[in-house]
RODREN-104481 format. One record per residue (C-alpha): residue number from 1; x, y, z; residue in one letter. Coordinates in Angstrom, 1 decimal. Last residue first. Layout:
BEGIN
<NUM, <X, Y, Z>, A>
...
***
This chain:
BEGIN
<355, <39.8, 1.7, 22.8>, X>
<354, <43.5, 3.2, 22.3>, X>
<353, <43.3, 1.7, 19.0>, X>
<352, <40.4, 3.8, 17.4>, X>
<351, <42.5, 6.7, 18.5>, X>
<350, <45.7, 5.5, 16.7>, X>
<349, <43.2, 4.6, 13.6>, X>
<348, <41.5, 8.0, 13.5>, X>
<347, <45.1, 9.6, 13.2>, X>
<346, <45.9, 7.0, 10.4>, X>
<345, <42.8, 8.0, 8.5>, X>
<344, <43.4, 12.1, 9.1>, X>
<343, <46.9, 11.4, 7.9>, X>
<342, <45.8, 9.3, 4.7>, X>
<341, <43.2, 12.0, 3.9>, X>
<340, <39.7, 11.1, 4.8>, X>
<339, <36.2, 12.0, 3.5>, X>
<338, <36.6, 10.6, -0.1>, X>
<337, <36.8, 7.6, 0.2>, X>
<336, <35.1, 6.2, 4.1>, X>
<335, <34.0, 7.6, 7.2>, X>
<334, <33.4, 6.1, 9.9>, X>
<333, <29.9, 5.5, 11.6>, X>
<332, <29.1, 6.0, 15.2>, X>
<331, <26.7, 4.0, 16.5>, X>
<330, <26.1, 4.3, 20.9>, X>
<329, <23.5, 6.2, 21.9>, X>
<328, <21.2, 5.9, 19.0>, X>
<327, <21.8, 2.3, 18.4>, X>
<326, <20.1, 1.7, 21.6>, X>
<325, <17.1, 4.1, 20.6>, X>
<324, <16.5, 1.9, 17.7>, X>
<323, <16.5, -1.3, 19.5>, X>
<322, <14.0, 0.1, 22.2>, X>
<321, <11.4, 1.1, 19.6>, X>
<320, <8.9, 1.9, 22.4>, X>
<319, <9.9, 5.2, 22.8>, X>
<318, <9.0, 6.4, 19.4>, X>
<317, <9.5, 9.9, 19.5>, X>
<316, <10.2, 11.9, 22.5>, X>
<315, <13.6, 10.6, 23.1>, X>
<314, <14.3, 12.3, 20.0>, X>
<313, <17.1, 10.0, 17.5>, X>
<312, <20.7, 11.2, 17.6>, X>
<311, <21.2, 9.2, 13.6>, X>
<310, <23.1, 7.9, 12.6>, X>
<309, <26.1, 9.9, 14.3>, X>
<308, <28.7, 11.2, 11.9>, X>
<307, <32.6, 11.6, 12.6>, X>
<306, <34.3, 15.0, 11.9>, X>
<305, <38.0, 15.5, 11.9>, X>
<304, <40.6, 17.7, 12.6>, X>
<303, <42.7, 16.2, 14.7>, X>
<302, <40.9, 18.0, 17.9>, X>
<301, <37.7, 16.7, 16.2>, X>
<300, <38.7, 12.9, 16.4>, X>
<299, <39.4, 13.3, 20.0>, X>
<298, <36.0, 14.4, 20.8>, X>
<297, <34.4, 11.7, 18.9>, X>
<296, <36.1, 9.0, 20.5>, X>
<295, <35.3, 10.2, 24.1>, X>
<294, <32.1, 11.0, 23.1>, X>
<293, <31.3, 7.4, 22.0>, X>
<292, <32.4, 5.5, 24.9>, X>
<291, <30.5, 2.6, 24.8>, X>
<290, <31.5, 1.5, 21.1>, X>
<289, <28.9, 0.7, 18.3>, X>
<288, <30.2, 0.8, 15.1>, X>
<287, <29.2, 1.8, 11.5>, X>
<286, <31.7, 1.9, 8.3>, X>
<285, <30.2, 4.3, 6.3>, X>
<284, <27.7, 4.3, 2.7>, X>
<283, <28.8, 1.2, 2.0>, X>
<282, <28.9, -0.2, -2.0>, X>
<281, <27.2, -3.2, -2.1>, X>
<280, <27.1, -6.2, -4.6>, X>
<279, <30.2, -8.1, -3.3>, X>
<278, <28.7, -8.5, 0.1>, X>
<277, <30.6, -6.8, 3.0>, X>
<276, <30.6, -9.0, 5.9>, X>
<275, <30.8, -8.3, 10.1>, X>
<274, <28.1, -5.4, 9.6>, X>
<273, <27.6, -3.4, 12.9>, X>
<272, <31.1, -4.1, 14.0>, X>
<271, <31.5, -4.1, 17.8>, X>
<270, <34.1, -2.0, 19.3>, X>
<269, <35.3, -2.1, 23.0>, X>
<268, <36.7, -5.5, 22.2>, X>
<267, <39.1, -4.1, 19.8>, X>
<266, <41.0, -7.2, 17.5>, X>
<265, <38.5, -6.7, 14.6>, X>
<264, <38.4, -2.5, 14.7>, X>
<263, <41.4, -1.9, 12.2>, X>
<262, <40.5, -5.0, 9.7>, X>
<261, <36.5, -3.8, 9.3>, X>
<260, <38.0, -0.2, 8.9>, X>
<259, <40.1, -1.3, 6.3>, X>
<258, <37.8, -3.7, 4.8>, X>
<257, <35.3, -0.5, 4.9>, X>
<256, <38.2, 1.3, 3.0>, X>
<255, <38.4, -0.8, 0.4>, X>
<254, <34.8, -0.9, -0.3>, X>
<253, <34.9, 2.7, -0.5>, X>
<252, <37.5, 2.7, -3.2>, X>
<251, <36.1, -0.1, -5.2>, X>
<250, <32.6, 1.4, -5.6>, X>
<249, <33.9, 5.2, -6.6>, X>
<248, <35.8, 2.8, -9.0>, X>
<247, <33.2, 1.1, -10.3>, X>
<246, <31.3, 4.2, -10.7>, X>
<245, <34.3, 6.0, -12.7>, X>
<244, <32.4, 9.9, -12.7>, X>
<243, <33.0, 11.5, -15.8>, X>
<242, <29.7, 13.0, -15.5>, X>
<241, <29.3, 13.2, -12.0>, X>
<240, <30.9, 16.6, -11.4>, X>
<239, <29.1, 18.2, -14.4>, X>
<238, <25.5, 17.2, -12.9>, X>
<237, <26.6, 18.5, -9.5>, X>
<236, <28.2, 21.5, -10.6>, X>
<235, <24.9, 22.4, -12.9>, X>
<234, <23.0, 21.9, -9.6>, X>
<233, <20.0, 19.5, -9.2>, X>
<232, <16.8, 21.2, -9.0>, X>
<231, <15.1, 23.0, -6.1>, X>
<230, <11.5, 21.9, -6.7>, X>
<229, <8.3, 24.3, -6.8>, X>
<228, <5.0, 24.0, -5.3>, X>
<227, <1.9, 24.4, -7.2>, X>
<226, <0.0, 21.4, -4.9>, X>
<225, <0.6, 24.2, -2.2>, X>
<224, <3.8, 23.4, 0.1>, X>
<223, <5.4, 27.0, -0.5>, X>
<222, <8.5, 27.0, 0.8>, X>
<221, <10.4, 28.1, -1.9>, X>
<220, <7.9, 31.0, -2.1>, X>
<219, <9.1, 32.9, 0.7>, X>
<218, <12.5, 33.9, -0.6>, X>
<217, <14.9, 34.9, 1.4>, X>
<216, <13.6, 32.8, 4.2>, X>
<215, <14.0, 29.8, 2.1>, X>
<214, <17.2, 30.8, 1.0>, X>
<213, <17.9, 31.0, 4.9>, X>
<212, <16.5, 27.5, 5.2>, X>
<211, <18.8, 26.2, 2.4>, X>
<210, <21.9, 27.4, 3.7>, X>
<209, <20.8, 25.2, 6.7>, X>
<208, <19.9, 22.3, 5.5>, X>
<207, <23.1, 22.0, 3.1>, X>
<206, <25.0, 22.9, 6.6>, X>
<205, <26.8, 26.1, 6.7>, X>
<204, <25.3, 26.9, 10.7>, X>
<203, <26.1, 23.5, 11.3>, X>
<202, <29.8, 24.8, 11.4>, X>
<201, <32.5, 22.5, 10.2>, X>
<200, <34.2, 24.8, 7.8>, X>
<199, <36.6, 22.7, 6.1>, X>
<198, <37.8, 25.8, 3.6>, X>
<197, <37.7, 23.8, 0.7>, X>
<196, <34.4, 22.3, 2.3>, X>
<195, <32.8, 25.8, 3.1>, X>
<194, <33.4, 26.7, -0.3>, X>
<193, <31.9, 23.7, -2.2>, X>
<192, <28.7, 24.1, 0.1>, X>
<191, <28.3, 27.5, -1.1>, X>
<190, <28.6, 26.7, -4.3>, X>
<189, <25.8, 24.8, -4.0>, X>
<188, <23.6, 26.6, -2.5>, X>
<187, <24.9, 29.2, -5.4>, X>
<186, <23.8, 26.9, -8.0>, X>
<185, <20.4, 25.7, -6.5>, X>
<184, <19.4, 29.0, -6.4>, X>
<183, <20.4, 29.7, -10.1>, X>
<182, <19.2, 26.8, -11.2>, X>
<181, <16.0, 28.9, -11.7>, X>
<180, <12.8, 27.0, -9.2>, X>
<179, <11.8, 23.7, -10.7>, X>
<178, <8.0, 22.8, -11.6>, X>
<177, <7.2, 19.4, -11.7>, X>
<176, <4.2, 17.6, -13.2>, X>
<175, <3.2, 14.1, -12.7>, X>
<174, <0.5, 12.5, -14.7>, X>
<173, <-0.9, 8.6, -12.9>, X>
<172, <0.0, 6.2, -15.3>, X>
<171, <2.3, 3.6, -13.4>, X>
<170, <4.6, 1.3, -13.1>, X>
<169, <8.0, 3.2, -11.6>, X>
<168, <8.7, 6.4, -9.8>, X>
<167, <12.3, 7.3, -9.1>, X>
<166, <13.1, 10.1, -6.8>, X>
<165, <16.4, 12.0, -6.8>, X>
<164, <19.4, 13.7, -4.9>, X>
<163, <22.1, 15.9, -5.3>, X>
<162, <24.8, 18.3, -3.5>, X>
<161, <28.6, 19.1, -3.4>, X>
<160, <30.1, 16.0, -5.6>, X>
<159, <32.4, 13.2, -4.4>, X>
<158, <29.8, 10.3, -5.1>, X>
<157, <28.2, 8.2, -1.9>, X>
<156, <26.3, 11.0, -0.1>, X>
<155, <26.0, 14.1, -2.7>, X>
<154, <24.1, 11.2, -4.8>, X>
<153, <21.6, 11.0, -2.7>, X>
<152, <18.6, 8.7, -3.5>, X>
<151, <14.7, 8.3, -2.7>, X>
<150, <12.7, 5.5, -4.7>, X>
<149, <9.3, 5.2, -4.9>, X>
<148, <6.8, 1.5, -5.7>, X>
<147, <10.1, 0.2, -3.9>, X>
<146, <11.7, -3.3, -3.8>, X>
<145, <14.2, -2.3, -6.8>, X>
<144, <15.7, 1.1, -6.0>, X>
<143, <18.9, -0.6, -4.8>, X>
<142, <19.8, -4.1, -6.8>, X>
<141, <23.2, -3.4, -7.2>, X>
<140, <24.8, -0.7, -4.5>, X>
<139, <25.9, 2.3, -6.1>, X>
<138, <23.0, 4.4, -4.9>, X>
<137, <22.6, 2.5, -1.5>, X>
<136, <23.0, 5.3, 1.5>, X>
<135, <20.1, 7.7, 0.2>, X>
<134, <17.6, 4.4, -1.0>, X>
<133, <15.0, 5.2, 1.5>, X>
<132, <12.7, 2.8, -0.5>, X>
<131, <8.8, 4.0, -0.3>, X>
<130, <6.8, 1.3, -0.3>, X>
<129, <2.8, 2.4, -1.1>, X>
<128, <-0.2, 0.0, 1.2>, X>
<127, <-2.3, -2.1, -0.8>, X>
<126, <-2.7, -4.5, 1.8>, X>
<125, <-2.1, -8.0, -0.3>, X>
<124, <1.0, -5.3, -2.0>, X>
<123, <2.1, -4.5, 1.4>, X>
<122, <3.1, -7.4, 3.3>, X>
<121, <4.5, -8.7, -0.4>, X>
<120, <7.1, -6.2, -0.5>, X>
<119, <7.6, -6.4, 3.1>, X>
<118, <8.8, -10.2, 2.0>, X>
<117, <11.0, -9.4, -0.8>, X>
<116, <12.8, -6.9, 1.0>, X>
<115, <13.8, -9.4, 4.0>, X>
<114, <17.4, -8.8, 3.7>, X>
<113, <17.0, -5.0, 3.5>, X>
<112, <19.9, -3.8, 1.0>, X>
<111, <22.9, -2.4, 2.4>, X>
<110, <24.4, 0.9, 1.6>, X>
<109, <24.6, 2.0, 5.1>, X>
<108, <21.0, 1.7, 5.7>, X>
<107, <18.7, 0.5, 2.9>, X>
<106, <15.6, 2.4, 4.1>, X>
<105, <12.5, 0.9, 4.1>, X>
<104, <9.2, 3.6, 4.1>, X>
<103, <6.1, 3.0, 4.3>, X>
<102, <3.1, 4.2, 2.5>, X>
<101, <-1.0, 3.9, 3.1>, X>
<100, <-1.4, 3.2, 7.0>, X>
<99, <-5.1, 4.1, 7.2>, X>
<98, <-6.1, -0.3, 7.9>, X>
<97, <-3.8, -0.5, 11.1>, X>
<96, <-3.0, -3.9, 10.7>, X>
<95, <-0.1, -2.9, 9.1>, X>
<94, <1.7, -2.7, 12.0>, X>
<93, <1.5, -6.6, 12.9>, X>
<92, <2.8, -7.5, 9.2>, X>
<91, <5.4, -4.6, 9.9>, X>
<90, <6.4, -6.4, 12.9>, X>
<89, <6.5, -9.7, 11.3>, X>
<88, <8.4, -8.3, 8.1>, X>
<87, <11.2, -7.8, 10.8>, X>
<86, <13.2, -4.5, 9.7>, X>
<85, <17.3, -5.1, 9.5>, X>
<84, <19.6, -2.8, 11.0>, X>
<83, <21.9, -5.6, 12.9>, X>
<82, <20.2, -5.1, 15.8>, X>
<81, <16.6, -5.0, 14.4>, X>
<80, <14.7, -2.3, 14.1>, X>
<79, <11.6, -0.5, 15.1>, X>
<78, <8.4, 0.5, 13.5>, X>
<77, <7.0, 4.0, 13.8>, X>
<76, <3.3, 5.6, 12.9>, X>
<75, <2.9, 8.8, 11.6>, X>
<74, <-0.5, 10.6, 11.4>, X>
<73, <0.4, 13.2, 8.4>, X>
<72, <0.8, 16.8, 7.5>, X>
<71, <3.5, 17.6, 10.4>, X>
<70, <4.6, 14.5, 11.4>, X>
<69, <5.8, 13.7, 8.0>, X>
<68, <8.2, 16.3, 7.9>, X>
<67, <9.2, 15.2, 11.7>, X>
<66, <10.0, 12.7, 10.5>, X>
<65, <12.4, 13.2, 7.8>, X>
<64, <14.3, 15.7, 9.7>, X>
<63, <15.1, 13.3, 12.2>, X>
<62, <16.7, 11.5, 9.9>, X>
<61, <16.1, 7.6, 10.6>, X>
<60, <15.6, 4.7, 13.1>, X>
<59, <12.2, 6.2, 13.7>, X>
<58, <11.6, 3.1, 10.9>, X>
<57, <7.9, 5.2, 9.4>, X>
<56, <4.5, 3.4, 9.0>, X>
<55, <2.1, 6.3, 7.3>, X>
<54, <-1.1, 7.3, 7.9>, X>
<53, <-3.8, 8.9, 6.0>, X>
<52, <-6.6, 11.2, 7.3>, X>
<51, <-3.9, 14.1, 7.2>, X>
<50, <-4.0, 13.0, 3.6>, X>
<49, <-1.4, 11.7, 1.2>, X>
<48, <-0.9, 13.3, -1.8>, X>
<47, <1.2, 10.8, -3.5>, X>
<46, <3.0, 13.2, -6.0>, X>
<45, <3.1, 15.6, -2.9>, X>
<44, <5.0, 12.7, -0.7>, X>
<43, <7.0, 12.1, -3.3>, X>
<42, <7.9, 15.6, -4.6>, X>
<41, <8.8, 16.4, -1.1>, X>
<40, <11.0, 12.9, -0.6>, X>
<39, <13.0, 14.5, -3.9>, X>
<38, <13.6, 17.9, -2.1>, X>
<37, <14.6, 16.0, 1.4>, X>
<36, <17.6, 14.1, -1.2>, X>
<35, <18.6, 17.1, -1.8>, X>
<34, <19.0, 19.6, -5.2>, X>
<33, <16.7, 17.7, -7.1>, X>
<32, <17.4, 14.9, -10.0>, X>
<31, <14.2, 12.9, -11.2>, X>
<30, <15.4, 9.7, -11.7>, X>
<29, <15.0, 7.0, -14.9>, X>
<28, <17.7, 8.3, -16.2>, X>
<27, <20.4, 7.6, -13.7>, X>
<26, <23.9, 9.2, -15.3>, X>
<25, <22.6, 11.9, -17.5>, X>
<24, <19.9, 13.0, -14.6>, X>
<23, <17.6, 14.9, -16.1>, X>
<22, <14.8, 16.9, -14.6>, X>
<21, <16.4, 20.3, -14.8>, X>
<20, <16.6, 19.7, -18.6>, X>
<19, <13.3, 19.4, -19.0>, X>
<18, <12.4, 22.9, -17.8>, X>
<17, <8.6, 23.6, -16.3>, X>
<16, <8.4, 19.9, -16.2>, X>
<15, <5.7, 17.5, -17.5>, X>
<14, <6.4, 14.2, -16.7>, X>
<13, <7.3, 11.1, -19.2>, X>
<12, <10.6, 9.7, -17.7>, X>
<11, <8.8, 10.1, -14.3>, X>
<10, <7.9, 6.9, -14.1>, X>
<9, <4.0, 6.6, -13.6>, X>
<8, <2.0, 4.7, -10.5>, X>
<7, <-0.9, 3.1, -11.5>, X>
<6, <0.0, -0.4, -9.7>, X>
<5, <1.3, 0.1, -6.6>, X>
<4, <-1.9, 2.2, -5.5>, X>
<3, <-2.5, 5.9, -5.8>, X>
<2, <-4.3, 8.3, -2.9>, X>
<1, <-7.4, 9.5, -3.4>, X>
***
């Protein structure tokens, strides 16, 4: 039976085969995993949803993600706006199947959902779960609020090699969870520290990646029974974010959307997704949408630089979300403190100009 809003449990008071894995000295109330996939995992099994049950996805989202709930669940997708946010009409209309039992928002780019309030209410008449995709909002105020879960990444907004976290709030319901050695989770992640000094841009290093093959290695990490273990945080990624200067992790990426913002005003070719930066958000990237997209991308990596695509959605999957599929073809988000150097930034600039 799956749990409503209100007997859900923080996990400040769950059993844990190693407290100290669970910790999190700089977000208490979180759980801290090794990726932000490993704290949706404990969600989804904390929720135990059936293959009976159905969730409301955005398909504007990691790939990865769906298809995860695709594979134990009947998934059912809700498209976007333009400007990224979700209509609470739509999801009002969506909702109307009575087996939806979670959804999930997702604060993209570091910007809360304007309409939050609203969905929240949508779902508490129907009794439905909110899950709040809050991997590109850490440092933004108010993040984490609207959902009965929370996701974050902390690898994606603080300089630091891997992390992510679920917060569970209001609740009673007991939640146990067992964490593999940080030994795993260590060398994962010193891994991913190498291949960055050495700015290795193979996939075949990705986080997901050297994960799989440790998966492979060892055949219980994949285990999916209701026994399952967690990949924890890493020791270099509770260390690195210690000492951590929020405020000014907050500062320097706000400064560098202005930049961005400043740099692609006077382009026609280039649209900016978000024309205001609130004073309460840190941005996860600086998105634009640009007909050309290859081009831009191609010249970037012959200077030695990588630029993100949010997300290269499968035609397959939700092909009635129109919006979402637009974006898909031509976003590209820039990158903002710490991905650049000052040469790299001023290289991207003289390409963004020739637009």
């Amino acid at each position: 039976m799956i749990s409503t809003a209100s007997n859900l449990r923080s996990p400040r008071g769950t059993e844990r085969s190693d407290a100290g894995f669970g910790r999190v000295p700089r977000f208490p109330d979180a759980v801290g995993t090794f990726m932000a996939r490993d704290a949706l995992s404990l969600a989804v099994s904390y929720l135990d949803l059936g293959r009976e049950d159905a969730v409301l996805l955005p398909i504007y989202n990691c790939q990865d993600v769906l298809k995860s709930f695709a594979r134990t669940n009947r998934v059912v997708f809700y498209d976007i706006n333009p400007d990224l946010s979700i209509d609470p009409d739509e999801i009002r209309k969506k909702l109307e199947d009575r087996r939806i039992r979670m959804m999930m928002i997702t604060n993209y780019f570091g910007f809360l959902q304007p309409h939050r309030a609203r969905i929240q209410e949508i779902c508490r008449e129907r009794e439905v779960i909110i899950i709040e995709d809050c991997a590109h909002s850490l440092l933004t105020e108010g993040s984490g609020e609207t959902g009965d879960l929370s996701i974050y990444s902390y690898r994606k907004i603080l300089p630091i090699p891997d992390g992510g976290g679920l917060k569970i709030r209001n609740g009673d319901k007991p939640f146990a969870v067992r964490f593999h050695p940080r030994l795993y989770s260590d060398s994962l992640s010193a891994l991913i520290s190498l291949k960055a000094m050495l700015n290795v841009q193979s996939d075949k290093f990705s986080r997901a990646k050297l994960t799989s093959r440790v998966q492979k290695m060892r055949p219980d990490l994949t285990a999916r029974a209701a026994d399952q273990k967690t990949l924890p945080l890493s020791h270099f990624a509770e260390r690195g974010m210690a000492n951590l200067s929020f405020a000014d992790v907050t500062a320097r990426r706000r400064n560098d959307f202005d930049y961005w913002r400043q740099a692609c005003s006077e382009r026609p070719a280039l649209r900016c997704v978000f024309a205001e930066l609130p004073t309460r958000v840190c941005p996860l990237g600086f998105p634009i949408m640009l007909q050309d997209r290859e081009s831009v991308e191609a010249r970037a990596k012959q200077q030695g630089i990588t630029l993100r695509v949010h997300w290269r959605l499968d035609s397959a999957l939700g092909s009635d979300c129109r919006v979402s599929h637009e974006l898909t073809k031509r976003m590209l988000t820039l990158p903002l403190y710490p991905e650049l150097n000052d040469d790299q930034r001023r290289s991207l600039t003289d390409i963004l100009a020739s637009c």
